[in-house]
TIVO-2410 file (N, C-alpha, C; in nm, 3 decimals):
# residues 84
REC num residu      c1      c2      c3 atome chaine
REC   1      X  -0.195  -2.605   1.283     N      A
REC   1      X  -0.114  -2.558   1.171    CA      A
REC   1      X  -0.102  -2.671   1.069     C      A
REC   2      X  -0.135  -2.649   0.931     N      A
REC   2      X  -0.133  -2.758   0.821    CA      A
REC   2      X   0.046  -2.808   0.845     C      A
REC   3      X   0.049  -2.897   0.786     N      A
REC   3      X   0.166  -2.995   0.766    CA      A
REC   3      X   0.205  -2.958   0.608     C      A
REC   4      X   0.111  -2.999   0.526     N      A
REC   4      X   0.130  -2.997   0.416    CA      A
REC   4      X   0.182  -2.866   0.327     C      A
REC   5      X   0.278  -2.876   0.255     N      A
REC   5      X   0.315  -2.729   0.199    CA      A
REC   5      X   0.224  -2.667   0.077     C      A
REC   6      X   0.126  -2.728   0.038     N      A
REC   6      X   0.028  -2.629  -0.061    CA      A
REC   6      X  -0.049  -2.545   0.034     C      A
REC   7      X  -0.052  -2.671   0.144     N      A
REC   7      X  -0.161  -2.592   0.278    CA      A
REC   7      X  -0.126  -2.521   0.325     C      A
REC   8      X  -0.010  -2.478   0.382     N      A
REC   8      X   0.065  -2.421   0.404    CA      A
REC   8      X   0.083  -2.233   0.407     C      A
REC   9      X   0.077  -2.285   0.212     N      A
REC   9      X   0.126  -2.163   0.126    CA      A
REC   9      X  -0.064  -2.119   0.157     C      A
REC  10      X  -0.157  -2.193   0.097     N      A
REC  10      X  -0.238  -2.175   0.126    CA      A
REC  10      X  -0.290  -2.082   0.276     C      A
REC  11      X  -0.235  -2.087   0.375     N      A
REC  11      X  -0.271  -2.017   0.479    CA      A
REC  11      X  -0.247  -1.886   0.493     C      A
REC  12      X  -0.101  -1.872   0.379     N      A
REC  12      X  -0.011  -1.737   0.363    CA      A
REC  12      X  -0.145  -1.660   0.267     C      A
REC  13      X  -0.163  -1.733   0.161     N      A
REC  13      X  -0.256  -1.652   0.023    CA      A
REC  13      X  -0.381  -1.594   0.132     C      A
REC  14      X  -0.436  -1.675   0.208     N      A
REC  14      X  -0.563  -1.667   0.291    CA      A
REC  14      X  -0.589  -1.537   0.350     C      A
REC  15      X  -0.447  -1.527   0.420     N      A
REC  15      X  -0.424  -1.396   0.539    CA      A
REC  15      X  -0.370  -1.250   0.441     C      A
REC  16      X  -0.333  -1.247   0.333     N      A
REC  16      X  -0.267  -1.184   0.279    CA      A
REC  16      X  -0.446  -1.107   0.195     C      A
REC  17      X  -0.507  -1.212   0.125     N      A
REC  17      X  -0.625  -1.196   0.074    CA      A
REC  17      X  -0.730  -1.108   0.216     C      A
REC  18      X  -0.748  -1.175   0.311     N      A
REC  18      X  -0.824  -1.121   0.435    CA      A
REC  18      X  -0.813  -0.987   0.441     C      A
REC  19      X  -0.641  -0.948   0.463     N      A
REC  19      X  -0.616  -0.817   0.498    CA      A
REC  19      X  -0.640  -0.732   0.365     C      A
REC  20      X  -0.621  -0.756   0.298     N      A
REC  20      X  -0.681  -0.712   0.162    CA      A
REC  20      X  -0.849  -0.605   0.163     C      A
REC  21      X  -0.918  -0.775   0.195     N      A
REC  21      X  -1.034  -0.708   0.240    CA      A
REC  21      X  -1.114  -0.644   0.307     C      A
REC  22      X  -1.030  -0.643   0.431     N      A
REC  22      X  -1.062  -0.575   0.525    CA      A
REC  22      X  -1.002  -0.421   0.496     C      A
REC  23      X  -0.946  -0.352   0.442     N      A
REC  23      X  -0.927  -0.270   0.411    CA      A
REC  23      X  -0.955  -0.221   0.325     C      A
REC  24      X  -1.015  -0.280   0.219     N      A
REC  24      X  -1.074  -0.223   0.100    CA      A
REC  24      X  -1.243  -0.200   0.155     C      A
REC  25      X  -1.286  -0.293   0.295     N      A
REC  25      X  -1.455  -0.279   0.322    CA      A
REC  25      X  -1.397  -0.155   0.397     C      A
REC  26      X  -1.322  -0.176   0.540     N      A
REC  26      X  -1.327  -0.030   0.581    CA      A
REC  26      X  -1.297   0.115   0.496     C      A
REC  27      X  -1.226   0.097   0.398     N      A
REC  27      X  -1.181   0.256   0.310    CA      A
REC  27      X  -1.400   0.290   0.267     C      A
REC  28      X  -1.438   0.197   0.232     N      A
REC  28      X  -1.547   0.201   0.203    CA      A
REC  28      X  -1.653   0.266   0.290     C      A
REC  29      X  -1.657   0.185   0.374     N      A
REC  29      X  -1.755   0.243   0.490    CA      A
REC  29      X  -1.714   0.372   0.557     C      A
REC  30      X  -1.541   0.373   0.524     N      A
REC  30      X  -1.503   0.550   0.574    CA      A
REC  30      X  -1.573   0.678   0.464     C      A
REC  31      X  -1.577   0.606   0.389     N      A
REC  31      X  -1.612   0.731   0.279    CA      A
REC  31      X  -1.748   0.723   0.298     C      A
REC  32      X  -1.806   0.645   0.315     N      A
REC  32      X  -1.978   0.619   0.361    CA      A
REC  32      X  -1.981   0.773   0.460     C      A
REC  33      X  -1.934   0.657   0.568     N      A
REC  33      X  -1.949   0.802   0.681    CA      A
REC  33      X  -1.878   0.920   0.658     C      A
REC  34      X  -1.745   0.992   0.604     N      A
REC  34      X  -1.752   1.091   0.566    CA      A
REC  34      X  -1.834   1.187   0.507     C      A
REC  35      X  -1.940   1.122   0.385     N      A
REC  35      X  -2.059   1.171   0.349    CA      A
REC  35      X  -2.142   1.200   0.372     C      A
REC  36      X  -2.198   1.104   0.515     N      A
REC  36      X  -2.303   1.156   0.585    CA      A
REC  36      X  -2.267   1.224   0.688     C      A
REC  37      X  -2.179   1.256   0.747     N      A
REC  37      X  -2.137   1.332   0.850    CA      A
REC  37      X  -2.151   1.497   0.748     C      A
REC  38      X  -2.067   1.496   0.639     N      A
REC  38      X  -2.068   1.632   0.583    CA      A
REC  38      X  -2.169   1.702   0.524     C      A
REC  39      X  -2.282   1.544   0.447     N      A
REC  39      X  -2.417   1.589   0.421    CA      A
REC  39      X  -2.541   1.640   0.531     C      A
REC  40      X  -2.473   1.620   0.672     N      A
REC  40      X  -2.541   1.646   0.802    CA      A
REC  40      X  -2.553   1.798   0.867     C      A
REC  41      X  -2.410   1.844   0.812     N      A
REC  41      X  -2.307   1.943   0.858    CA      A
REC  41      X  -2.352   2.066   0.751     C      A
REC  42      X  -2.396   2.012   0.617     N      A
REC  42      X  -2.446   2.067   0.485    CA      A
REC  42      X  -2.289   2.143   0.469     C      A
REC  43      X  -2.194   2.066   0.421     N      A
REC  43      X  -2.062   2.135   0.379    CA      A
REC  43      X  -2.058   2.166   0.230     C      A
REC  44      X  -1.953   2.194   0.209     N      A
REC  44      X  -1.974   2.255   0.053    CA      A
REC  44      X  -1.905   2.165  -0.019     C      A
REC  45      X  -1.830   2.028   0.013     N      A
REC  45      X  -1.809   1.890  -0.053    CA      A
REC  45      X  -1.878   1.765  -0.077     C      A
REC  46      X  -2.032   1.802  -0.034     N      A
REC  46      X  -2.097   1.695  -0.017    CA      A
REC  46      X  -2.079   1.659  -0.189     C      A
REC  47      X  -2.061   1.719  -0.243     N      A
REC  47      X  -2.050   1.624  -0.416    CA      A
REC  47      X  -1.967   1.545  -0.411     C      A
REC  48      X  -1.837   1.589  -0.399     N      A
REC  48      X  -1.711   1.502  -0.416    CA      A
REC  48      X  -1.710   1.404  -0.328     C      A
REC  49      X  -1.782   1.407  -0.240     N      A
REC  49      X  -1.801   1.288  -0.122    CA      A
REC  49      X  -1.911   1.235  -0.141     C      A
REC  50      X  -1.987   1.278  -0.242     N      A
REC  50      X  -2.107   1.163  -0.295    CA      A
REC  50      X  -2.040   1.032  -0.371     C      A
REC  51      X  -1.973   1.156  -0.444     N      A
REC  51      X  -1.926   1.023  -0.587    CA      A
REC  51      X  -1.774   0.962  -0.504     C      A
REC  52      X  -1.703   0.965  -0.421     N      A
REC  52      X  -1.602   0.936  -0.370    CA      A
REC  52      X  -1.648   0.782  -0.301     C      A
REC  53      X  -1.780   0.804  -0.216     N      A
REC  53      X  -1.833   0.705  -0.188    CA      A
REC  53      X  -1.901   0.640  -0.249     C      A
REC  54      X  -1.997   0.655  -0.371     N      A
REC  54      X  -2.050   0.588  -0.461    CA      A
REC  54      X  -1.895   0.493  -0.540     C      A
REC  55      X  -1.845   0.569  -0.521     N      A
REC  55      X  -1.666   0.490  -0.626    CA      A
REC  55      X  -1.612   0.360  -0.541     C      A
REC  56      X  -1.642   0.410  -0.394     N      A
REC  56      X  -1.579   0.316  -0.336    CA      A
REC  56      X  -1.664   0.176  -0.334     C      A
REC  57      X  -1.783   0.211  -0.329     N      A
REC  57      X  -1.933   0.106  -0.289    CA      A
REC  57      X  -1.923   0.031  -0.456     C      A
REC  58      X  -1.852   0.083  -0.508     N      A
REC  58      X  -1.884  -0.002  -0.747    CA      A
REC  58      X  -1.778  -0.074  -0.681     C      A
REC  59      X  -1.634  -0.010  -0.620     N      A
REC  59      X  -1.529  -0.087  -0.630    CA      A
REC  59      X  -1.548  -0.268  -0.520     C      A
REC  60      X  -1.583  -0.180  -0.431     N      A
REC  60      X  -1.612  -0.347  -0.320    CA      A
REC  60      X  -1.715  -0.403  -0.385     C      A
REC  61      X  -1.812  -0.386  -0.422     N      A
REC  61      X  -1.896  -0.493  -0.572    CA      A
REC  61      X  -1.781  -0.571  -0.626     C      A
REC  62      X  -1.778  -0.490  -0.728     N      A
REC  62      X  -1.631  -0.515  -0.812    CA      A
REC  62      X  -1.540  -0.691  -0.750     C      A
REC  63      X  -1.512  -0.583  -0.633     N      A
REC  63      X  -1.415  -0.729  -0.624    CA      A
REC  63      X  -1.453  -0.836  -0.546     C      A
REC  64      X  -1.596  -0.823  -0.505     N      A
REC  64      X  -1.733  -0.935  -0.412    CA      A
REC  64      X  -1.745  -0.906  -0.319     C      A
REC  65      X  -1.646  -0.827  -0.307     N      A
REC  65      X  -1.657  -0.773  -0.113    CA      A
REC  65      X  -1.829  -0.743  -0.061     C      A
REC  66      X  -1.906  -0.700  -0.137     N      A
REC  66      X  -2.033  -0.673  -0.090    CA      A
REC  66      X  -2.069  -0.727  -0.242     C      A
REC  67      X  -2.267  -0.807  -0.224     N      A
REC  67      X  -2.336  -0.796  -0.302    CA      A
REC  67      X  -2.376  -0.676  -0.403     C      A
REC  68      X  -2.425  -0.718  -0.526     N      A
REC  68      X  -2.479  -0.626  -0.606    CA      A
REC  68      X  -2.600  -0.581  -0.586     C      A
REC  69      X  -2.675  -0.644  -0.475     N      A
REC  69      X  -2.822  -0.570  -0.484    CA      A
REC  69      X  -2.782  -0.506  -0.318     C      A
REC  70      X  -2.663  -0.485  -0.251     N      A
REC  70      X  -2.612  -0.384  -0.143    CA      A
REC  70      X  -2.534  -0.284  -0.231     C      A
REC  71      X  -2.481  -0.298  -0.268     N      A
REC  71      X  -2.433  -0.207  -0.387    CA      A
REC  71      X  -2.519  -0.093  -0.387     C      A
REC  72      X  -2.633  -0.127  -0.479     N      A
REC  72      X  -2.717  -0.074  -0.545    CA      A
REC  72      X  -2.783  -0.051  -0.419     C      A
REC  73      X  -2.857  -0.050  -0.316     N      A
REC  73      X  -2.879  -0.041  -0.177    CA      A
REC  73      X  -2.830   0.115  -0.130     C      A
REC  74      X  -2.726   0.077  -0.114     N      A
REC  74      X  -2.618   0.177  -0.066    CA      A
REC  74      X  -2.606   0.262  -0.143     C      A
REC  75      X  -2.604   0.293  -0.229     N      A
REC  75      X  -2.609   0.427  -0.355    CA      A
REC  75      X  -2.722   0.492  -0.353     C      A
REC  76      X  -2.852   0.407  -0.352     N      A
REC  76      X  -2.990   0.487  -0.329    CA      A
REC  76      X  -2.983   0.581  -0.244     C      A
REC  77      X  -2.925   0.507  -0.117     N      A
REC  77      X  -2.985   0.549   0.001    CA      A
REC  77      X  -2.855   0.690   0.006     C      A
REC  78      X  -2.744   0.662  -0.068     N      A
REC  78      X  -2.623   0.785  -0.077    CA      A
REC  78      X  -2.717   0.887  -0.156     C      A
REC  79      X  -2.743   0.869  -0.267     N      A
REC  79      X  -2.835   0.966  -0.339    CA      A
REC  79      X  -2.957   1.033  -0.262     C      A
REC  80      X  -3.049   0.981  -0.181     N      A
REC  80      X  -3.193   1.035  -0.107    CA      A
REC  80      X  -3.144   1.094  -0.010     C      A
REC  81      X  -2.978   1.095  -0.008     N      A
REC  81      X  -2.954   1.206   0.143    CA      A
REC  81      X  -2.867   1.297   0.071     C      A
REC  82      X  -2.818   1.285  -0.034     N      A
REC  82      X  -2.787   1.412  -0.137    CA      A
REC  82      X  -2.847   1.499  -0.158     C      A
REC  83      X  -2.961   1.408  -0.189     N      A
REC  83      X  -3.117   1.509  -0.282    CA      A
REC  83      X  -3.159   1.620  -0.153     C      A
REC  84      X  -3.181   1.548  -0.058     N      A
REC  84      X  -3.262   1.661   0.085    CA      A
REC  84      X  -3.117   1.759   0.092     C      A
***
C-alpha cells in the first residue's frame, strides 16, 4: 500500500477508472453477443441489435477501451453476418 497521499489518491482514481472499464468492455461484448445469438435465431430485431452493437463498439474506441483498427474489425465482421 503507497504511503504517500498523491499515491494514495492515485490508487482510488485507478480502481474507480478500472471499474469503469470493465463495464463499458462488457456492455459491449453483451450487445456483440446479443446480435449474434438473434442474427442466428433470424429474429425480427436483428437491425436494432446491429446498430446497438455497432454504437457500443464507436463508443469503447471512443474512450481507448479497444483499438481503431478492432473497431473497424468488429463492425465488418457485425455487418457480413447481417448481410447473410
Amino acid at each position: 500500500m503507497p504511503q504517500i497521499e498523491s499515491a494514495i489518491k492515485r490508487v482510488r482514481t485507478n480502481e474507480k477508472a478500472n471499474a469503469r472499464n470493465v463495464q463499458q468492455t462488457s456492455a459491449m461484448r453483451t450487445a456483440i453477443k446479443k446480435f449474434e445469438v438473434a442474427a442466428e435465431a433470424k429474429a425480427e430485431n436483428v437491425q436494432s441489435l446491429y446498430k446497438e452493437a455497432v454504437k457500443a463498439v464507436d463508443q469503447a474506441e471512443t474512450k481507448g477501451l479497444i483499438h481503431k483498427n478492432k473497431a473497424s474489425r468488429d463492425k465488418a465482421r457485425l455487418a457480413r453476418v447481417l448481410a447473410r
